[in-house]
C-alpha positions in Angstrom: -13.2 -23.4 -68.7 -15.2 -21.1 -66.6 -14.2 -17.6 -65.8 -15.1 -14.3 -64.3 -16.9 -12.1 -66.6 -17.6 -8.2 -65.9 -16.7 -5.5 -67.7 -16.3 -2.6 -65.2 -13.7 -4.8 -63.2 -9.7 -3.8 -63.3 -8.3 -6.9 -61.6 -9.7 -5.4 -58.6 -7.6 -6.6 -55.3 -9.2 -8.4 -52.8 -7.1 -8.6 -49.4 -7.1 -11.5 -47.0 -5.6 -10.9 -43.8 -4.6 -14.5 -42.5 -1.1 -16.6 -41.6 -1.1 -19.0 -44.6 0.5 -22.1 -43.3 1.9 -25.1 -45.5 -0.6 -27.9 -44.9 -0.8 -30.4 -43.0 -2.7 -27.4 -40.8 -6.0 -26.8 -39.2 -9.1 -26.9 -41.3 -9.0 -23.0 -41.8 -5.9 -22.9 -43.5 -6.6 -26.0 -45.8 -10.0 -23.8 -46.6 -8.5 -20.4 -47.3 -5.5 -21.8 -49.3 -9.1 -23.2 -51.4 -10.5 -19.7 -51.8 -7.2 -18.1 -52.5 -6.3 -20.4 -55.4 -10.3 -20.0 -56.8 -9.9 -15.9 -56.3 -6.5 -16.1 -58.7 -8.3 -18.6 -60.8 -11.3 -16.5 -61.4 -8.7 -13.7 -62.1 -8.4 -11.3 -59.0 -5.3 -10.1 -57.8 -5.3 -11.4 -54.0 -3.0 -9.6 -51.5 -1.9 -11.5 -48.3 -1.8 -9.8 -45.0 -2.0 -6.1 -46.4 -4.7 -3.9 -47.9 -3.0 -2.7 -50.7 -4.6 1.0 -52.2 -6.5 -0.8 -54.8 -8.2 -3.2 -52.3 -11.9 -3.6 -52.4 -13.0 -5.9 -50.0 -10.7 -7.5 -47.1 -11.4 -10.7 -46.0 -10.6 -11.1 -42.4 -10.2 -14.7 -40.3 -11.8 -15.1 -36.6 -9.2 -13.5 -34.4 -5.6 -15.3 -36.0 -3.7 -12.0 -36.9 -2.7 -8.6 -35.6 -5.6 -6.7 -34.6 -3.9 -3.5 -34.4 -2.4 -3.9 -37.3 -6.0 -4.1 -39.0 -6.7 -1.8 -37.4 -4.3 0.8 -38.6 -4.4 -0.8 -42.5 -8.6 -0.2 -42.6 -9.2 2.8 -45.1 -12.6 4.0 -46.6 -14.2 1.8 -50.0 -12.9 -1.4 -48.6 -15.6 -3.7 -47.7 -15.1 -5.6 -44.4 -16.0 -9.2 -44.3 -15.1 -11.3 -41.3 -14.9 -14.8 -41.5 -16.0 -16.2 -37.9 -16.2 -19.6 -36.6 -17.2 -21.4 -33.1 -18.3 -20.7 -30.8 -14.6 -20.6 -29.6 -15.8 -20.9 -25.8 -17.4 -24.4 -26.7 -15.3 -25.4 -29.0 -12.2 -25.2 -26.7 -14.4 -26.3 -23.8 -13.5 -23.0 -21.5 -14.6 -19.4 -21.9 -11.1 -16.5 -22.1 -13.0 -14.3 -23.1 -11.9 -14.5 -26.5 -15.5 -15.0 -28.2 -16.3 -11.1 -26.5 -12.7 -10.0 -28.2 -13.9 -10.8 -31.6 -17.3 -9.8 -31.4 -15.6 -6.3 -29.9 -13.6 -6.3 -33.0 -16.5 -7.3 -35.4 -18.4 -4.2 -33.9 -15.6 -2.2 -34.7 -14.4 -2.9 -38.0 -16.9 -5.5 -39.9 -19.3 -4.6 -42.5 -20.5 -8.2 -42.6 -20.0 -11.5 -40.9 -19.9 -14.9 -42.7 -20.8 -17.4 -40.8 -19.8 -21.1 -41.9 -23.1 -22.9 -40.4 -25.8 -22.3 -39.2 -25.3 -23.8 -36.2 -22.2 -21.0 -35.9 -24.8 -18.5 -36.0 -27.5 -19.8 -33.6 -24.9 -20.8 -30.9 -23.5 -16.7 -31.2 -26.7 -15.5 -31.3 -27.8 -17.3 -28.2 -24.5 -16.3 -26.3 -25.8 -12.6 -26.5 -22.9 -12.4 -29.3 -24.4 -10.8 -32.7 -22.6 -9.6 -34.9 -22.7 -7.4 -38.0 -24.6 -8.1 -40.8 -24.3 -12.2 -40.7 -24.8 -14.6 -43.9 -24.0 -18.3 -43.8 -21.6 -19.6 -46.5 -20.1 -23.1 -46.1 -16.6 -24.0 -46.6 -15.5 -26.0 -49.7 -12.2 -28.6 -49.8 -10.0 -27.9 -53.5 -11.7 -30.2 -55.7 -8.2 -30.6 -57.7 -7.4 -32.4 -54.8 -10.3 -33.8 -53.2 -12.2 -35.7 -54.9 -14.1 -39.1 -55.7 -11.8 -42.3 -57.1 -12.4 -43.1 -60.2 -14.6 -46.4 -59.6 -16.7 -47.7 -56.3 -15.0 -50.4 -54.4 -17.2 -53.4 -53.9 -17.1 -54.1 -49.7 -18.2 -58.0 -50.4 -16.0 -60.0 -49.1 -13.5 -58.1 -47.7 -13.1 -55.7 -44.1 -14.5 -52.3 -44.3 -12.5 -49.4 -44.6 -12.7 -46.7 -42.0 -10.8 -43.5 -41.3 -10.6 -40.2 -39.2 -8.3 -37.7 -39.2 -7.6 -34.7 -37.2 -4.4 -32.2 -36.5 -5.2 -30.7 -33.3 -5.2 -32.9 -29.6 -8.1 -30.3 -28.5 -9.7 -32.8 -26.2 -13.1 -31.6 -27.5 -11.6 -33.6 -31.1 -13.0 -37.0 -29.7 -10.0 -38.8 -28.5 -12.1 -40.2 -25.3 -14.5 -41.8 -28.4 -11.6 -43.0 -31.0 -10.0 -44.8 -27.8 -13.7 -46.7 -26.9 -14.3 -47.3 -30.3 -10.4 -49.0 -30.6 -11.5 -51.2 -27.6 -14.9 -52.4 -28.7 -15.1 -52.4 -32.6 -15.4 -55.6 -34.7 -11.6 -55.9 -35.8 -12.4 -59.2 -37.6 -15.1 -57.3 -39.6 -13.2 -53.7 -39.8 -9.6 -51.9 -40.2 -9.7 -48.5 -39.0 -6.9 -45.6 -39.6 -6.4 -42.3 -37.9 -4.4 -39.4 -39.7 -2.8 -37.0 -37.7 -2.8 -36.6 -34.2 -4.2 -38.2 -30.9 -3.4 -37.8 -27.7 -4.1 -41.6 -26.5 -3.3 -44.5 -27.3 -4.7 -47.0 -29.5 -3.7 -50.7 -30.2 -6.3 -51.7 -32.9 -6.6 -48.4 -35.1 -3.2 -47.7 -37.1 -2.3 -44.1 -36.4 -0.4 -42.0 -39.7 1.2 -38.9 -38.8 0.0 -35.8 -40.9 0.8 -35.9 -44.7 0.4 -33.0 -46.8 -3.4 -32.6 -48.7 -2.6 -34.7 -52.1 -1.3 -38.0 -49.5 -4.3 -37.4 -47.0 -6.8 -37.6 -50.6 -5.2 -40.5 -51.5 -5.9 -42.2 -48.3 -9.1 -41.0 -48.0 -10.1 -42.3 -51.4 -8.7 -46.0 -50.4 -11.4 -46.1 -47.3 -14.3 -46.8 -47.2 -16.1 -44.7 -44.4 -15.3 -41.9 -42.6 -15.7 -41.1 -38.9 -15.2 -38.1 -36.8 -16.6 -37.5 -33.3 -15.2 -33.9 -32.6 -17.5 -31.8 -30.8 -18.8 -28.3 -31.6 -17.3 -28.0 -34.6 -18.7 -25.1 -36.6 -17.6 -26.9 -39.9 -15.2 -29.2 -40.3 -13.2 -28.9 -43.4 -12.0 -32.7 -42.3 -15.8 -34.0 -42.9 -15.9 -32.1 -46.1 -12.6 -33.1 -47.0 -14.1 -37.0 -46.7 -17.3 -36.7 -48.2 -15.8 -35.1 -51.0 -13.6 -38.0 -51.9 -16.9 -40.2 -51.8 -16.9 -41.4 -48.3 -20.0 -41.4 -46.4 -19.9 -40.6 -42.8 -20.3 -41.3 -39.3 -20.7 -38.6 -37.2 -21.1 -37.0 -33.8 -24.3 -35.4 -33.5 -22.8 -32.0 -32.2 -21.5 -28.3 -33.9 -22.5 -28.2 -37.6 -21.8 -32.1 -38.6 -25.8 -32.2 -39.6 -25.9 -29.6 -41.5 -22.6 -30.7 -43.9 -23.4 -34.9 -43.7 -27.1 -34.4 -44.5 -28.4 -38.1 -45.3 -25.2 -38.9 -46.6 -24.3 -41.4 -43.0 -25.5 -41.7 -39.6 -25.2 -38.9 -36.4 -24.5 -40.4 -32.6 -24.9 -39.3 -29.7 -23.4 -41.6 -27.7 -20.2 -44.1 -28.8 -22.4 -47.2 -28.1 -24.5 -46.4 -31.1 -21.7 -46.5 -33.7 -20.7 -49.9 -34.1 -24.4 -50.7 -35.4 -24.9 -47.2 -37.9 -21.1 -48.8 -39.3 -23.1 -52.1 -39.7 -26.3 -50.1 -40.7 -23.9 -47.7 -43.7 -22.9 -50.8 -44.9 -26.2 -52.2 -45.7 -27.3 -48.8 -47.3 -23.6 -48.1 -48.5 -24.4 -47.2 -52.3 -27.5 -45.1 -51.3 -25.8 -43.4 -49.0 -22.8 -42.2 -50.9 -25.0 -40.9 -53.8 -26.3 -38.7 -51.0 -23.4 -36.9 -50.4 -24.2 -33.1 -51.8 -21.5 -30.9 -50.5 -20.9 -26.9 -52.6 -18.8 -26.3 -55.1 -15.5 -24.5 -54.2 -16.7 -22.0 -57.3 -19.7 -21.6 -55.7 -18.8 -20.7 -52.1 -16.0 -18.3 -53.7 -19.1 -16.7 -55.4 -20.6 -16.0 -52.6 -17.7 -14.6 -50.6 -17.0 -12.2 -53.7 -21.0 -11.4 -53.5 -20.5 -10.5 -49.7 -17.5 -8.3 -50.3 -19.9 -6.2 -52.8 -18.7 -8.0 -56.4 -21.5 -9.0 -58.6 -20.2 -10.7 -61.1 -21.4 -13.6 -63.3 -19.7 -16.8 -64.6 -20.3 -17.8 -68.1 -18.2 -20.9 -69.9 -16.3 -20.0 -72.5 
């Protein structure tokens, strides 16, 4: 077992200033619940919502708290890190002026910014939006939870296994595609399931209401394929979430899909092109999969800790 080794440390505090939310919740939630386990794994004493005295760093998420309230908690010799994504303009398909609110508060209180693509960073930069001292670290799903099955289901003779999921009706979440594709897939050839929510109806792909992480694993693990056609997604912790339970992936071509897919599936562009990459994964189905290269939770929490100013190193004991 691997664990945090330096000698000058005191179970220093680190404080993370978000609304933890039980899941089923958005991909932010699932992703910092990640992090906070692997901080009280490696050892550190993690406050929630307050900067205690002993507090080192603060870890800060996009705009989702009081800013005020930061505001007033912020004291000298604790490091500033704010966690950013979007985009939010293009993500949400409409511009209130919230991307200018955060960068405003970034000015203010940040001593860095991480980015979780670099597509994140490019699209800010070329809004006129940059912010304080900006490193790229991906997000990382629990691998206590997600992870590969045990063995590699043959598809011979048998329909393909495919699945999205999703818990937010944001129209820019590919509801317009999901419905085409329930029209015009193969249904003789496929079965398709969509976990969590949808705002349209769909006849041919069975729709689950959201399940808690452990359930949504499970089900990942018994497809065969994963799909998401969500737009400007800065990184989605539901493609992670897929690929790290051994599902290869089709994917929109948009936000920062490429950069967390890789060679492990096929992009689109347009919904035509999908029922032939399916037909195309298929054929390439075991080469693709072994393709999948996704971080380590212990590595992205490594470099958070390195961005709030620890150094530390792991060694195996």
């Amino acid at each position: 077992m691997k664990k945090l080794v330096n000698a000058i440390w005191r179970r220093p505090d680190v404080a993370i200033i978000h609304e933890f939310q039980r899941p089923p919740y958005g991909g932010g939630n699932q992703f910092l619940l990640a992090l906070r386990g692997e901080f009280r794994r490696l050892g550190l004493k993690v406050e929630a919502n307050r900067i205690s005295p002993s507090s080192q760093a603060c870890l800060f998420n996009s705009f989702n708290f009081d800013f005020d309230r930061l505001r007033r908690m912020r004291r000298p010799g604790c490091r500033m890190v704010h966690r950013v994504d979007g985009p939010i303009a293009a993500y949400r398909g409409q511009d209130d002026g919230t991307d200018r609110r955060i960068w405003e508060l970034n000015q203010e209180l940040a001593d860095v910014t991480v980015f979780q693509s670099a597509y994140s960073l490019q699209a800010h930069q070329q809004a006129g939006l940059n912010l304080r001292n900006p490193t790229v670290i991906m997000n990382a799903p629990d691998p206590a939870i997600f992870r590969p099955g045990s063995t590699v289901r043959s598809l011979t003779g048998r329909k393909v296994r495919l699945i999205s999921t999703s818990w937010s009706d944001n129209v820019n979440k590919g509801a317009a595609t999901y419905q085409w594709l329930d029209r015009h897939l193969d249904w003789s050839r496929l079965e398709y399931d969509f976990v969590g929510r949808v705002p349209v109806d769909l006849q041919n792909i069975r729709v689950i209401p959201p399940v808690p992480s452990h359930e949504l694993a499970e089900l990942l693990r018994d497809h065969d394929v994963y799909v998401t056609a969500s737009l400007h997604d800065p990184c989605s912790n539901a493609l992670l979430e897929a690929l790290a339970c051994g599902l290869p992936a089709i994917y929109a071509k948009s936000g920062g899909h490429p950069e967390i897919a890789g060679e492990a599936g096929f992009s689109f562009s347009s919904e035509e092109e999908i029922p032939e990459l399916i037909d195309r994964l298929v054929r390439e189905y075991g080469d693709r999969r072994q393709k999948i290269s996704i971080p380590s939770l212990g590595d992205v929490a490594d470099r958070y800790l390195s961005a709030m100013g620890f150094h530390a190193q792991r060694s195996s004991t």
